[in-house]
C-alpha positions in Angstrom: 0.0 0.0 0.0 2.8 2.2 0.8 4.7 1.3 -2.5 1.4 2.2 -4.6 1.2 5.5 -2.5 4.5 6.4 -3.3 4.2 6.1 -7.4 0.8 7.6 -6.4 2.9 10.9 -5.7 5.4 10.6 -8.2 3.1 10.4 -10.7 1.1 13.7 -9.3 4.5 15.1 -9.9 5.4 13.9 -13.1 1.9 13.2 -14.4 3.1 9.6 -16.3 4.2 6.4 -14.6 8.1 5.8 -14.0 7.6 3.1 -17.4 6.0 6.3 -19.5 8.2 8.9 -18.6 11.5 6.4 -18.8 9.6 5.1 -22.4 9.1 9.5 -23.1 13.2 9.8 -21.9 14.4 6.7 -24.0 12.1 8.6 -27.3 13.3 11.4 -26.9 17.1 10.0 -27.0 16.3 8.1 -30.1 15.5 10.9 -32.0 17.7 13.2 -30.9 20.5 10.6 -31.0 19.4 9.8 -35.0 19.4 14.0 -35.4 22.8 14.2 -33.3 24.0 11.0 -35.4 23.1 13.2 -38.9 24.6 16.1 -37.5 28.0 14.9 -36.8 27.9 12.6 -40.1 27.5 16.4 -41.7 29.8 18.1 -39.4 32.4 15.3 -40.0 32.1 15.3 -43.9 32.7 19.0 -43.9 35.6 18.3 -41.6 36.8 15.8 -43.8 36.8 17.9 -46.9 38.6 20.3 -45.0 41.0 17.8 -44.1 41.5 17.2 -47.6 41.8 20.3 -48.8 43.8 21.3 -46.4 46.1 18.5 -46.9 46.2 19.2 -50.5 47.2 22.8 -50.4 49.6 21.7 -47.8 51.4 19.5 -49.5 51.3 21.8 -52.5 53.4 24.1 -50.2 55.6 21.5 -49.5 56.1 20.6 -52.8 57.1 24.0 -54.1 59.0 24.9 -51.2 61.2 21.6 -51.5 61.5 22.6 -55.2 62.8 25.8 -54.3 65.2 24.7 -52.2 66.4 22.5 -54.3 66.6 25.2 -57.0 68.5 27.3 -54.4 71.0 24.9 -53.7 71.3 24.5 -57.4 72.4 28.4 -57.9 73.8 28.2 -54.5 76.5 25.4 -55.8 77.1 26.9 -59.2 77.8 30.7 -57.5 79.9 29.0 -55.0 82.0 27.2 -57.9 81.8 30.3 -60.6 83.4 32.2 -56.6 86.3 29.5 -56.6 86.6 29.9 -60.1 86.8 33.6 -60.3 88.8 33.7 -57.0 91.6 30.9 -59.1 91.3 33.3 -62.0 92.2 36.6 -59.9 95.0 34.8 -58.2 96.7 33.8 -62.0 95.7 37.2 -63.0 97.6 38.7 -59.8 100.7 36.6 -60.1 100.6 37.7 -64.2 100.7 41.3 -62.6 103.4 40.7 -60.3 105.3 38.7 -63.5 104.6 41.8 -65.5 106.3 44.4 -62.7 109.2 41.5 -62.2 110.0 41.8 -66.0 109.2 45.7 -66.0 112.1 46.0 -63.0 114.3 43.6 -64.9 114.1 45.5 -67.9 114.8 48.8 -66.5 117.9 47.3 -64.6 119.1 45.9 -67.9 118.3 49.0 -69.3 120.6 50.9 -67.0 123.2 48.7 -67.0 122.7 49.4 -70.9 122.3 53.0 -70.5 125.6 53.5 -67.9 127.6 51.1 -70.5 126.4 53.5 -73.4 127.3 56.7 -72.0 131.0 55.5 -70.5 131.7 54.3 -73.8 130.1 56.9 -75.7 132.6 59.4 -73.5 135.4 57.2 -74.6 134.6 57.6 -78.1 134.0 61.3 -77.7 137.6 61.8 -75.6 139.5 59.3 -78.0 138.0 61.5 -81.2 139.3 64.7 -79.1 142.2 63.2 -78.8 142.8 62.2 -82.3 141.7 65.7 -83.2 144.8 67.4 -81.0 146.7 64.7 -82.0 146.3 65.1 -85.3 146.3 69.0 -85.6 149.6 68.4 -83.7 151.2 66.3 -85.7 150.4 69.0 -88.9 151.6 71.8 -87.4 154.6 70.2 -85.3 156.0 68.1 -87.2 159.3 69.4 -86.1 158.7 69.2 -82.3 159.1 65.6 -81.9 158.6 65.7 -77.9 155.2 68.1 -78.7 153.7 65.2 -80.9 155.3 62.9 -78.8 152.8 64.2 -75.9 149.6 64.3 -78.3 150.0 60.7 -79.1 150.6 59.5 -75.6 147.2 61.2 -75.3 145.7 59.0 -77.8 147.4 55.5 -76.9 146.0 56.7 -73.0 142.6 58.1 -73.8 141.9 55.1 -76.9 144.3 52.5 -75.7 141.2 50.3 -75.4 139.5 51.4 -78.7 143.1 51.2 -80.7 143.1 48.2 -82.8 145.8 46.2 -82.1 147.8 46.5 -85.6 147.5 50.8 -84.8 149.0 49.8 -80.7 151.7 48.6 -82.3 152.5 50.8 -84.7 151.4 53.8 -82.0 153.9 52.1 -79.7 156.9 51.5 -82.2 156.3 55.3 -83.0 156.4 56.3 -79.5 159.4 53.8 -78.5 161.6 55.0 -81.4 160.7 59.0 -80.4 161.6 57.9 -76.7 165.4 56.5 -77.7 166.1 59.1 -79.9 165.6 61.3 -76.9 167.6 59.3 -74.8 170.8 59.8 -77.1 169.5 63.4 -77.7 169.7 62.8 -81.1 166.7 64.1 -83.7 165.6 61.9 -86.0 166.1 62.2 -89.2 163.9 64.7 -90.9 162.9 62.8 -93.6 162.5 59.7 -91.4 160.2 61.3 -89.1 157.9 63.1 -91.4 157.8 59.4 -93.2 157.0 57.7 -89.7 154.7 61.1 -88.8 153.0 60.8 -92.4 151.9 57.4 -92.1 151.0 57.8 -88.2 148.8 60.6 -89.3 146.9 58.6 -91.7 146.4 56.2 -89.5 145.2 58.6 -86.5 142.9 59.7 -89.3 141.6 56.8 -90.1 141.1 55.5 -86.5 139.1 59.4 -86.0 137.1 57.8 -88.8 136.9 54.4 -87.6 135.7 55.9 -83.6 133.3 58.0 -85.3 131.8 55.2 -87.3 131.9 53.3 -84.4 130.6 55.9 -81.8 127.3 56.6 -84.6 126.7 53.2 -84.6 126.7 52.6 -80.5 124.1 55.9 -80.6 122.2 53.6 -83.4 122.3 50.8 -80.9 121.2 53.2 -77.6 118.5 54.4 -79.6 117.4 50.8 -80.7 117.4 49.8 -77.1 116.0 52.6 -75.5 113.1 51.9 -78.3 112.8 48.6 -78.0 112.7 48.9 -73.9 110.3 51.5 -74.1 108.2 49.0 -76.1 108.8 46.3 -73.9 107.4 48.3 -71.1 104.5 49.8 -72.8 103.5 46.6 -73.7 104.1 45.0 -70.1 101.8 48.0 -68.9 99.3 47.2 -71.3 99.1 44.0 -70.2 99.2 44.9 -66.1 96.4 47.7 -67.6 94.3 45.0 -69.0 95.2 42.6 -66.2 93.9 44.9 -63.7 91.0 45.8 -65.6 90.2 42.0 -65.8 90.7 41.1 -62.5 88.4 44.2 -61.1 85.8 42.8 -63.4 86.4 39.5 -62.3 86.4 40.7 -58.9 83.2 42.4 -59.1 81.4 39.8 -60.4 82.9 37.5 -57.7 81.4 40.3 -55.1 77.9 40.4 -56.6 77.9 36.3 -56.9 79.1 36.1 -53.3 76.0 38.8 -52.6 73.7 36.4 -54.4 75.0 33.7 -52.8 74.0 34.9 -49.2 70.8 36.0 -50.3 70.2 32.5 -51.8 71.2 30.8 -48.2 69.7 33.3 -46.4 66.4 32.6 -48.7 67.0 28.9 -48.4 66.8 29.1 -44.5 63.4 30.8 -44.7 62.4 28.1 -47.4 63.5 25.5 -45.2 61.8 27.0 -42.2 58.7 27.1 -43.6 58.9 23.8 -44.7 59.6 22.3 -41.0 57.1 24.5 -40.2 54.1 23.1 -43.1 56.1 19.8 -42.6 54.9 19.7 -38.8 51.1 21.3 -39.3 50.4 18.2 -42.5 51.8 15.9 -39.8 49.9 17.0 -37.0 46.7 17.6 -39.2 47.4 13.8 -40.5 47.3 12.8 -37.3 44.7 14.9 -36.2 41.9 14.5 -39.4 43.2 10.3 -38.7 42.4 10.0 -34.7 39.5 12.0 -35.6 38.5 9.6 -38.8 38.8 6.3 -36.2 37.0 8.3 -33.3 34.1 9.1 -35.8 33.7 5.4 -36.9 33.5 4.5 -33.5 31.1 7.4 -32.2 28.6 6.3 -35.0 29.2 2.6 -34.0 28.2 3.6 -30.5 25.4 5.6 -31.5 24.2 2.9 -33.7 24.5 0.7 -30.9 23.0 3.1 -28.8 19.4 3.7 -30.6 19.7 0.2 -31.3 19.6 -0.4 -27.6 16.8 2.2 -26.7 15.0 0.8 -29.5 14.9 -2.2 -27.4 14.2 -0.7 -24.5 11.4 1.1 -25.9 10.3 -2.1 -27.2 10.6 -4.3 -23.4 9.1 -1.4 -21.7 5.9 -0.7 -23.8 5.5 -4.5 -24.1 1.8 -5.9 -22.5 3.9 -7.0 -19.6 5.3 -4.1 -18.4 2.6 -1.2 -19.2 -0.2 -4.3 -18.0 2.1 -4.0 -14.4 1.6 -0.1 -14.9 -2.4 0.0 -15.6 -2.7 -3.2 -12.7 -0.8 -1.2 -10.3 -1.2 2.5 -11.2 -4.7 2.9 -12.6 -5.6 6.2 -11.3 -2.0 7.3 -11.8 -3.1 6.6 -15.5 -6.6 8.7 -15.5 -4.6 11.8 -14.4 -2.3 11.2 -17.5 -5.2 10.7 -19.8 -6.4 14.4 -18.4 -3.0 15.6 -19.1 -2.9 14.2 -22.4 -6.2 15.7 -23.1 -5.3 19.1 -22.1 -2.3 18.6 -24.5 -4.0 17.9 -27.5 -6.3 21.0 -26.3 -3.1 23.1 -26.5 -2.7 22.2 -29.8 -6.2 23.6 -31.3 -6.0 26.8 -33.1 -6.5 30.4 -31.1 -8.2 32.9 -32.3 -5.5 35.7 -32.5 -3.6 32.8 -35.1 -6.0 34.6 -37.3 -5.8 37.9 -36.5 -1.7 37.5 -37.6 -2.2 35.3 -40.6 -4.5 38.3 -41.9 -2.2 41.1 -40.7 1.1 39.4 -42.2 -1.2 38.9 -45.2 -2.0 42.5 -45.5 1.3 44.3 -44.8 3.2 41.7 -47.0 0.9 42.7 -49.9 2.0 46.3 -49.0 5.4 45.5 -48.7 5.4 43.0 -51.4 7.5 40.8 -48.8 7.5 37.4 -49.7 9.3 36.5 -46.2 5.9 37.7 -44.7 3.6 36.1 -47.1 5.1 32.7 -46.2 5.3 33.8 -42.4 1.2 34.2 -43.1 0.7 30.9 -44.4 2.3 29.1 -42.1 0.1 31.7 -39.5 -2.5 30.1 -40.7 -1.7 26.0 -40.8 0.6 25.4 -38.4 -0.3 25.0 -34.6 -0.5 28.4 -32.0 3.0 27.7 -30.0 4.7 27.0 -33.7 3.4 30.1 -34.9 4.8 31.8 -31.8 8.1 29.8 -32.0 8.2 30.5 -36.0 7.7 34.1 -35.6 10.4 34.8 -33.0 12.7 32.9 -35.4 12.5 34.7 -38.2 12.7 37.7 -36.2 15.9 36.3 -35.4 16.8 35.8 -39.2 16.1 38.6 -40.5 18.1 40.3 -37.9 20.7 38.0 -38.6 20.4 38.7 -42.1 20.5 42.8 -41.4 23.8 42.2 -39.4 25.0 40.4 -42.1 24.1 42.2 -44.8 25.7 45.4 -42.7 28.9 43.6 -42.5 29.4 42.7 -45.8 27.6 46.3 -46.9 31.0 48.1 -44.3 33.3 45.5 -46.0 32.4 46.4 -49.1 32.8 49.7 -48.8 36.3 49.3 -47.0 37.3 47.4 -49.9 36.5 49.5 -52.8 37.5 52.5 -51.2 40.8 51.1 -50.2 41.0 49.5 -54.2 40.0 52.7 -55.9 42.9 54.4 -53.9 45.3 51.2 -54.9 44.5 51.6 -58.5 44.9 55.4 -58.4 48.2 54.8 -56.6 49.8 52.4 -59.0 48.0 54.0 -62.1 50.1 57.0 -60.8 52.6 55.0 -60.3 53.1 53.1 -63.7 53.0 56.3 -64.9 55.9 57.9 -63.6 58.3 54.4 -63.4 59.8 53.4 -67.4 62.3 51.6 -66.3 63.7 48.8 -63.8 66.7 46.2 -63.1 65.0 43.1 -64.5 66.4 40.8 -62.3 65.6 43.3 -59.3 62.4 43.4 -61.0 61.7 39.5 -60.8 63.0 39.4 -57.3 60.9 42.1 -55.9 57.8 40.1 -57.6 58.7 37.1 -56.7 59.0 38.2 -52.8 55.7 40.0 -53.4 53.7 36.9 -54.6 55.4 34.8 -51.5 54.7 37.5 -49.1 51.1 37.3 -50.8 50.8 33.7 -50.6 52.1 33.7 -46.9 49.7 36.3 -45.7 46.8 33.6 -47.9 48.3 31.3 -45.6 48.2 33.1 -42.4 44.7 34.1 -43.2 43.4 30.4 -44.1 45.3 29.4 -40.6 43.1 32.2 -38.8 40.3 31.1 -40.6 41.1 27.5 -40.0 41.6 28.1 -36.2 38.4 30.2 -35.6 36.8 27.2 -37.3 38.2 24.9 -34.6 37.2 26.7 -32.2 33.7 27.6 -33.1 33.8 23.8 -33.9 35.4 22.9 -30.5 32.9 25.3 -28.5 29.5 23.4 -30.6 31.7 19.9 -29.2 31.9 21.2 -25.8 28.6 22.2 -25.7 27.6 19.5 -27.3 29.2 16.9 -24.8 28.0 18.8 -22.1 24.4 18.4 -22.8 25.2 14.8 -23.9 26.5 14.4 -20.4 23.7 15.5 -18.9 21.3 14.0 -21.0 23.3 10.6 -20.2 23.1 11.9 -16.2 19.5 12.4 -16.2 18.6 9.1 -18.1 20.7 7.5 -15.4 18.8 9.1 -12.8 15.4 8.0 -14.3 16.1 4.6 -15.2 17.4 4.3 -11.7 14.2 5.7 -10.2 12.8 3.2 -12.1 14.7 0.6 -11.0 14.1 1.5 -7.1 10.5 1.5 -7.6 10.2 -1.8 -9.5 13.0 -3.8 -7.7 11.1 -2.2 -3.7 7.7 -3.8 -5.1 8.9 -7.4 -6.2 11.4 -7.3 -3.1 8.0 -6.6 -1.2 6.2 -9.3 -3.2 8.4 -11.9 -2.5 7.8 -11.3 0.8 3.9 -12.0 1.0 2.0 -14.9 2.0 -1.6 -16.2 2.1 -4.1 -17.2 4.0 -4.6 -20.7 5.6 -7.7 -22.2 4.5 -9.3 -26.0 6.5 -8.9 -28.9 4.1 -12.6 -29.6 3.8 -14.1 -31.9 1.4 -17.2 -29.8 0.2 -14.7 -26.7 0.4 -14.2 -25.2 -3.1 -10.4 -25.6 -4.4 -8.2 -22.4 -3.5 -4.4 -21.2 -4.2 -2.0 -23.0 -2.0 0.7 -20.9 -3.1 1.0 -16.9 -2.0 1.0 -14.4 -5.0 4.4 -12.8 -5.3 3.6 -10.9 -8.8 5.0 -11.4 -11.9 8.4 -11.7 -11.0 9.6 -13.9 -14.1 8.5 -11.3 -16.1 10.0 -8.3 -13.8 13.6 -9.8 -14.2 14.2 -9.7 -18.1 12.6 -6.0 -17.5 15.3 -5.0 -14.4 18.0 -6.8 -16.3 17.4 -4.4 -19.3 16.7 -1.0 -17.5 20.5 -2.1 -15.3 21.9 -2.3 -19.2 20.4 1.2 -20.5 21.4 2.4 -17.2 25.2 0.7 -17.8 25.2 1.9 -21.5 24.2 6.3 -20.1 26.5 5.7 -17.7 29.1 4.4 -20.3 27.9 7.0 -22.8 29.1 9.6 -20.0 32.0 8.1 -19.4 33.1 8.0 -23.4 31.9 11.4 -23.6 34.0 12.9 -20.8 36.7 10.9 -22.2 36.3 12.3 -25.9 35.8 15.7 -24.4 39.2 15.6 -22.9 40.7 14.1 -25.5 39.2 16.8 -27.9 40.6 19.3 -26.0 43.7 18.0 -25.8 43.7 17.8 -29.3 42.2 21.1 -29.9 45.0 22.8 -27.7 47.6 21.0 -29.5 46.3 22.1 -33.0 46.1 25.9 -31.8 49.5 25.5 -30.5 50.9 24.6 -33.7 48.8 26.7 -35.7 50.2 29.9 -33.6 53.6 28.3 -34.1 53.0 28.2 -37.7 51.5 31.4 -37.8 54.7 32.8 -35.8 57.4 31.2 -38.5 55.2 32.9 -41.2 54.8 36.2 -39.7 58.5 35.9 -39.3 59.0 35.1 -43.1 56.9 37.7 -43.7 58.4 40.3 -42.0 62.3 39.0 -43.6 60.9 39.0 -47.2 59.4 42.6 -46.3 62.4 44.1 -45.2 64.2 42.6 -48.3 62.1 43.8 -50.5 62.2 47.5 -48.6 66.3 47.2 -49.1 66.1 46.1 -52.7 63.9 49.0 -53.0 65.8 51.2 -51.5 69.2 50.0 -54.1 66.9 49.9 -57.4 69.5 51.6 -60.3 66.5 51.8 -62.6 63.0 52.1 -62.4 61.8 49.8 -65.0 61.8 46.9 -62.5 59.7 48.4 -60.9 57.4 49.6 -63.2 56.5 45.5 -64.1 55.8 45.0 -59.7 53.9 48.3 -59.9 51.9 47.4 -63.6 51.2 43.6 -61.7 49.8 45.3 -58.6 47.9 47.3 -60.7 46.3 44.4 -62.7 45.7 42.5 -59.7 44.0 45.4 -58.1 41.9 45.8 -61.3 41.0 42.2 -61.0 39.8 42.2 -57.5 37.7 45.1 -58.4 36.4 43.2 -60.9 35.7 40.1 -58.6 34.3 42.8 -56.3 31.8 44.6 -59.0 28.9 41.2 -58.5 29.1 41.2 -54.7 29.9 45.0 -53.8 28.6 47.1 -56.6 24.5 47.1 -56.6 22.6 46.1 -59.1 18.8 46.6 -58.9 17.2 46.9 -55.0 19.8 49.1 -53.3 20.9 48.5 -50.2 19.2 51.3 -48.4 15.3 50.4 -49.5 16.6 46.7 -48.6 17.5 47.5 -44.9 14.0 49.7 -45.1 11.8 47.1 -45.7 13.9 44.2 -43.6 13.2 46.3 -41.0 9.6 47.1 -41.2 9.4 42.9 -41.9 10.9 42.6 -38.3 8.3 45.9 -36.7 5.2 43.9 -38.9 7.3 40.5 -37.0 6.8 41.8 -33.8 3.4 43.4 -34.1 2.0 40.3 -35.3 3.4 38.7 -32.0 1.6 41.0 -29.7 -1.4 40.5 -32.0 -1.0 36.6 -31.0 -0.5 37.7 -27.4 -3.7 39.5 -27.2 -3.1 42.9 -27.5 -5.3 45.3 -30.0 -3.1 46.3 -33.0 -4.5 48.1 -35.6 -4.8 46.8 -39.2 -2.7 48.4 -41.9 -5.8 48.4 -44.5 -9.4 49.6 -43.0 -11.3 46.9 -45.7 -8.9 44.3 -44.1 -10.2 45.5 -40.6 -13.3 44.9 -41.8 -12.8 42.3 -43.5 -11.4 40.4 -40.2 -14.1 41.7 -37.8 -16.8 40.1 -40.1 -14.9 37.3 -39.9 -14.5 38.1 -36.1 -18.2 38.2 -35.7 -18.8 34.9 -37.6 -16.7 32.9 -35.4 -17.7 34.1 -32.0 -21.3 33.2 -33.5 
C-alpha cells in the first residue's frame, strides 16, 4: 500500500508512470540521438573535406617549397664554384701582374746597366775622337817638335788604348818607343824619317778618327734601338698589367655580386626551409589529427548505432503488454490523471483565435510591402499550430536580424574594400606612370618576394580562418558533450528511479504470504501458493533497465573521455597553428624588409614599373571580382535595410497580436474584413 502511494505521488509530480516517462526519456534519445547521429555525419564530412583540402594545399606548399630549395642549392653550388673559379682566375691574374712588374724591374735594370755602358763608352769615343783631333792637328803643325807630338799621341794611346786596334797599338807604340830612344841619345831623327814615320801615323790617326766616329754613330744607333725597344717592352708590359687589372676588377666584381647572391640565396633557403619544418609539422599534425579523428568518428557512429539500437529495445521491453499491463494493474488512477493531461495537450494544440488575426495582418502588410518573407510567415500563421506560430515568428525575427547584421557587415566590407581598391588603383596608375624603367632581375625578385609575401599572408589568413573554425567547432563539441552528459546523467537518474520502484515492489512481493484455508471436502479448491507478482517477467525487464542504465553511464564516461581528449587535441592544433603562424609572420616580415632594401638600391625604375603594372592588374582584378558582390545592381541597399526592417516591426506586431493585444490593421477593408470574420466565429 505504501509502494502504490509512493508512485501515487510521483506520478502527481510527473503526471506519467516511472515506465512512461523512462519510455518518453528513451524517445526522446532516439530521435535526438538519429538527429545528433546526422549532425556529426554532416559536421564530419565537412571536416573531412577540410581535411582534404587542407592536406592538399599543404602538400602543395611542400612541394614547391622543397623545389625551391632545391633550385636554391642549385644556384647556390654553381655561384659557390663560378666564386672558386673567379677567385683561381684573380690569383693567376695577380701573379701575371706581379710577372709583368718582375719583368718591368728587370728590364729597366738591364736598361741601366745598358744606358751607364752607353754613356761610359760613348765618353770614350767622344775623348778618344778629341784626342785624335789634338793629336792630329799636332802632328800638322809640329812636325818638327818631336817631344810636342810625342805628348799628343801619348794622349791617344792613354785616352783610346782600349779602342786602338791592335795592328794601330803597335805601330802607335813602335812610334812612341823610337821617339823615346832618340831622346835618350838626344839625337833628332832624321827629318825625312820622321815626317815618313809622322805621315803614315797621321793617316792612320785619321783613319782611326774615322773608324771611332763610325763606331761611336753606330753605338748611338744601338742606344736608340734599345731605348726603343725597352720603351716597347714596357708599354707593352703596362698594357698588359692595364688589361690585367682591368680584368681582375671585373672579375672581382662579379665574384662580389655572386658572393652577394649567394648569401641571399642561403639566407632565402633558410626561410624556405623554415617554412617547410614548419608546413612539414602542421600536415603531420593535421594527418594525425583528421586520422584520430576519422577512427573516433567510426567509433562514435558505431556507439550511436549501438545506442538507438539499444533504446530501441528498450522502448520495445518497456511498452511490451507486460510491463505497461504492471503499470495499468498497479497505477490505474495514476493513468486517469495522465489521460487528463494528455487531453489538455491535445487542447493546446487547437487553433486560437489571435492565429488569425496574424495570418491576416502578415497577409496585409506583406501585400504592402510585397514581402515574400511575410507572405510565407502568413501561411504558415495560418496552418501550423499556436506555439509554432509563436516559435516560428520569434525565429525569423531572429533571421532577418541575422540577415541585417550580415548584410551590414558585408555592406561596411564592401565599402572598406573598394575605397581602399579605388585608392590602390589610383596609386599604382600613378605609379606606372611615372616608373619606365627597372633592373630586371631586381624586377623579378621584388615580384617574386611579393607573390610569396602574398601567398604567406593567404596562408596566415586560411590558418586564422582554419583556427576560428576549430574553435567555433570545438565550443559546438563542448557544448555538445556537455548536454550529452547531462542528457546521459539524467537518463541515469530516471532509469534508476525506475529501477528502485520496480525492484522495492517485487522485493516486497516476494515477501507475502496467504491465508490458511481448513482442508474440507465440500470446500471449493483455493491457491495454496501466495502471490508474489509477476516476478519472471519483472527480471528480463530489471536486467534491461540495469543495461540502459550501464550503457548512459558508459555514454558519460566516453563522452568525458572524448571531451578531454578533444581538447587535448584542440589545444595541440592551436599550438601549432600559432607556431605556424609565428614562423610565417616571421617570413613575412624578412621578405618585407628585403624587398624595402632592394627598393631602397633599385639603379633603374623599369623593374619596378613590371611590380607596380602587376599590382595594378591585380587590383583591377579584385575590383572586378568585387563589382557582383559590392557594386548594386537593382534593389539598393538602403530600401533593402528599409523594408527588412519594417518585416521585423510587422514581426513583432504580429506577435503581440498573437499575445492579445489590439493592434491596428494596416488596411481599413482588411479591418473589416477580419471583424466580419470576427463576428462569424464568435457566432
Amino acid at each position: 500500500m505504501k509502494v502504490v502511494l509512493a508512485l501515487t505521488c510521483v506520478a502527481s509530480a510527473s503526471t506519467v508512470t516511472p515506465t512512461q516517462k523512462v519510455i518518453q526519456l528513451l524517445q526522446g534519445m532516439m530521435a535526438k540521438g538519429k538527429e545528433e547521429k546526422q549532425a556529426e555525419e554532416v559536421r564530419f564530412s565537412k571536416f573531412k573535406q577540410w581535411c582534404e583540402n587542407t592536406d592538399s594545399e599543404k602538400s602543395k606548399a611542400i612541394a614547391k617549397e622543397k623545389a625551391t630549395i632545391e633550385e636554391l642549392d642549385a644556384e647556390i653550388g654553381v655561384l659557390n664554384a663560378d666564386v672558386e673559379s673567379l677567385a683561381k682566375e684573380i690569383a693567376s691574374l695577380d701573379k701575371d701582374v706581379d710577372t709583368y712588374k718582375t719583368d718591368i724591374k728587370a728590364a729597366t735594370e738591364v736598361r741601366g746597366q745598358e744606358r751607364s755602358d752607353y754613356s761610359a763608352t760613348h765618353q770614350d769615343y767622344s775623348e778618344s775622337l778629341d784626342a785624335l783631333d789634338r793629336a792630329i792637328q799636332t802632328l800638322k803643325k809640329m812636325a818638327a817638335d818631336v817631344p810636342q807630338s810625342q805628348e799628343s799621341l801619348l794622349q791617344v794611346q792613354q785616352v783610346a788604348g782600349k779602342l786602338l786596334p791592335e795592328h794601330a797599338r803597335r805601330v802607335l807604340a813602335a812610334f812612341l818607343q823610337s821617339a823615346r830612344a832618340g831622346d835618350i841619345h838626344n839625337q833628332a831623327p832624321e827629318a825625312n824619317a820622321y815626317e815618313f814615320q809622322g805621315g803614315g801615323i797621321i793617316d792612320m790617326l785619321e783613319d782611326l778618327k774615322n773608324k771611332f766616329r763610325s763606331e761611336r754613330s753606330d753605338l748611338e744607333k744601338e742606344e736608340l734601338n734599345q731605348k726603343h725597344d725597352y720603351e716597347m717592352m714596357v708599354q707593352t708590359l703596362n698594357d698588359e698589367i692595364e688589361g690585367a687589372e682591368k680584368e681582375r676588377s671585373r672579375k672581382a666584381e662579379s665574384k662580389s655580386n655572386k658572393q652577394k647572391r649567394s648569401a641571399e640565396a642561403v639566407g632565402e633557403k633558410a626561410d624556405e626551409e623554415a617554412d617547410l619544418a614548419a608546413d612539414s609539422k602542421y600536415l603531420s599534425d593535421l594527418t594525425s589529427e583528421c586520422t584520430v579523428k576519422s577512427k573516433d568518428f567510426e567509433q562514435r557512429q558505431k556507439l550511436r548505432g549501438e545506442e538507438i539500437e539499444a533504446i530501441g529495445q528498450a522502448i520495445d521491453i518497456l511498452a511490451s503488454p507486460d510491463v505497461s499491463g504492471a503499470a495499468d494493474k498497479h497505477l490505474p488512477s495514476l493513468l486517469q490523471k495522465g489521460k487528463s493531461h494528455s487531453f489538455a495537450q491535445l487542447r493546446s494544440v487547437a487553433k486560437s483565435p489571435n492565429q488569425e488575426k496574424v495570418a491576416l495582418y502578415l497577409q496585409q502588410v506583406a501585400a504592402q510591402l510585397g514581402s515574400t518573407v511575410l507572405a510565407q510567415a502568413a501561411e504558415h500563421a495560418e496552418a501550423d499550430p499556436f506555439k509554432k506560430v509563436a516559435k516560428m515568428i520569434k525565429n525569423l525575427i531572429i533571421k532577418l536580424k541575422e540577415e541585417a547584421n550580415e548584410e551590414a557587415e558585408h555592406t561596411g566590407w564592401c565599402n572598406t574594400e573598394l575605397t581602399t581598391n579605388k585608392q590602390t588603383r589610383e596609386r599604382k596608375t600613378a605609379d606606372v606612370e611615372n616608373l619606365h624603367s627597372e633592373i630586371e632581375e631586381m624586377k623579378a625578385s621584388n615580384a617574386k618576394l611579393s607573390l610569396e609575401i602574398g601567398e604567406l599572408q593567404d596562408d596566415i589568413s586560411a590558418l586564422e580562418k582554419a583556427m576560428a573554425k576549430a574553435t567555433e567547432d570545438r565550443a559546438a563539441e563542448k557544448e555538445k558533450n556537455k548536454a550529452t552528459i547531462a542528457d546521459a546523467q539524467a537518463a541515469q537518474e530516471a532509469v534508476a528511479n525506475a529501477l528502485q520502484v520496480l525492484k522495492d515492489f517485487y522485493d516486497k512481493a516476494k515477501e507475502a504470504t496467504a491465508l490458511t484455508q481448513g482442508v474440507s471436502e465440500d470446500a471449493p479448491e483455493t491457491f495454496s501458493e501466495p502471490y508474489k507478482g509477476q516476478q519472471g517477467e519483472s527480471g528480463g525487464v530489471l536486467g534491461m533497465l540495469e543495461v540502459i542504465q550501464s550503457d548512459f553511464a558508459r555514454l558519460e564516461t566516453d563522452t568525458k573521455a572524448a571531451e578531454a581528449e578533444g581538447k587535448e587535441e584542440y589545444e595541440q592544433y592551436m599550438g601549432d597553428s600559432k607556431t605556424d603562424k609565428a614562423v610565417k609572420q616571421t617570413d613575412i616580415k624578412n621578405k618585407s624588409d628585403k624587398v624595402t632594401r632592394q627598393a631602397e638600391s633599385l639603379s633603374q625604375l623599369e623593374e619596378e614599373l613590371g611590380g607596380t603594372q602587376k599590382e595594378l592588374d591585380a587590383a583591377m582584378d579584385y575590383y572586378d571580382k568585387l563589382k557582383p558582390s559590392c557594386v548594386s545592381s537593382g534593389t539598393n541597399y538602403d530600401d533593402r535595410v528599409k523594408q527588412r526592417e519594417e518585416e521585423i516591426q510587422s514581426l513583432k506586431e504580429a506577435l503581440k497580436i498573437l499575445n492579445g493585444d489590439d493592434i491596428p490593421m494596416p488596411i481599413e477593408s482588411g479591418r473589416a474584413e477580419y471583424e466580419t470574420g470576427a463576428s462569424h466565429q464568435g457566432e
